[in-house]
C-alpha positions in Angstrom: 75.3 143.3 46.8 74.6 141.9 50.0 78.0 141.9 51.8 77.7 138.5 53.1 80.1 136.1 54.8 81.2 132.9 53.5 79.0 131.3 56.0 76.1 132.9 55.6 76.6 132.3 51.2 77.4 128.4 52.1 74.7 128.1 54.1 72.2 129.9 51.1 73.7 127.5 48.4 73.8 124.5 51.0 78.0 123.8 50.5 80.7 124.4 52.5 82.4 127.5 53.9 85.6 126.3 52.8 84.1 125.8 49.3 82.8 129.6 49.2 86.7 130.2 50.2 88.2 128.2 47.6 86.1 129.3 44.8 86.5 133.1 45.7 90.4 132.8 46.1 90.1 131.7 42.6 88.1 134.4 41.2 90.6 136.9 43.2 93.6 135.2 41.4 92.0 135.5 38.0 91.0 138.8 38.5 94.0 139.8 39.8 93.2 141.0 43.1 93.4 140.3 46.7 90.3 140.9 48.2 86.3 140.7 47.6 86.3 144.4 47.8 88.7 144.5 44.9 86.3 142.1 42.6 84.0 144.3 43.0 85.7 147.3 42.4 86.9 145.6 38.8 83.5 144.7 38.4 82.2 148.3 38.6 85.4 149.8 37.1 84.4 147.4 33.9 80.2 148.2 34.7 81.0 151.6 33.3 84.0 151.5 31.0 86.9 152.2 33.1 88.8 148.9 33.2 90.3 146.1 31.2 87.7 143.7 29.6 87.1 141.1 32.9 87.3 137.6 31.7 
């Protein structure tokens, strides 16, 4: 994990900042969280058992 900004992943996938925001406020919302720290928190929670099934 790389930590980057929503520029600096736009800019790697040539689309727009505001695209990197959208799609990750969407992924927060499913996920149930409220920050990118907190996907991947669920992500490792559910990496090693801990946590609801992520879907």
């Amino acid at each position: 994990m790389l930590g980057l900004s929503s520029k600096e992943i736009a800019s790697r996938m040539s689309i727009s900042p505001n695209t990197v925001k959208a799609f990750l406020r969407l992924v927060m919302f499913k996920m149930g969280v409220t920050s990118r720290s907190g996907v991947v928190g669920k992500i490792l929670a559910h990496a090693v058992g801990e946590g609801p099934k992520v879907s």
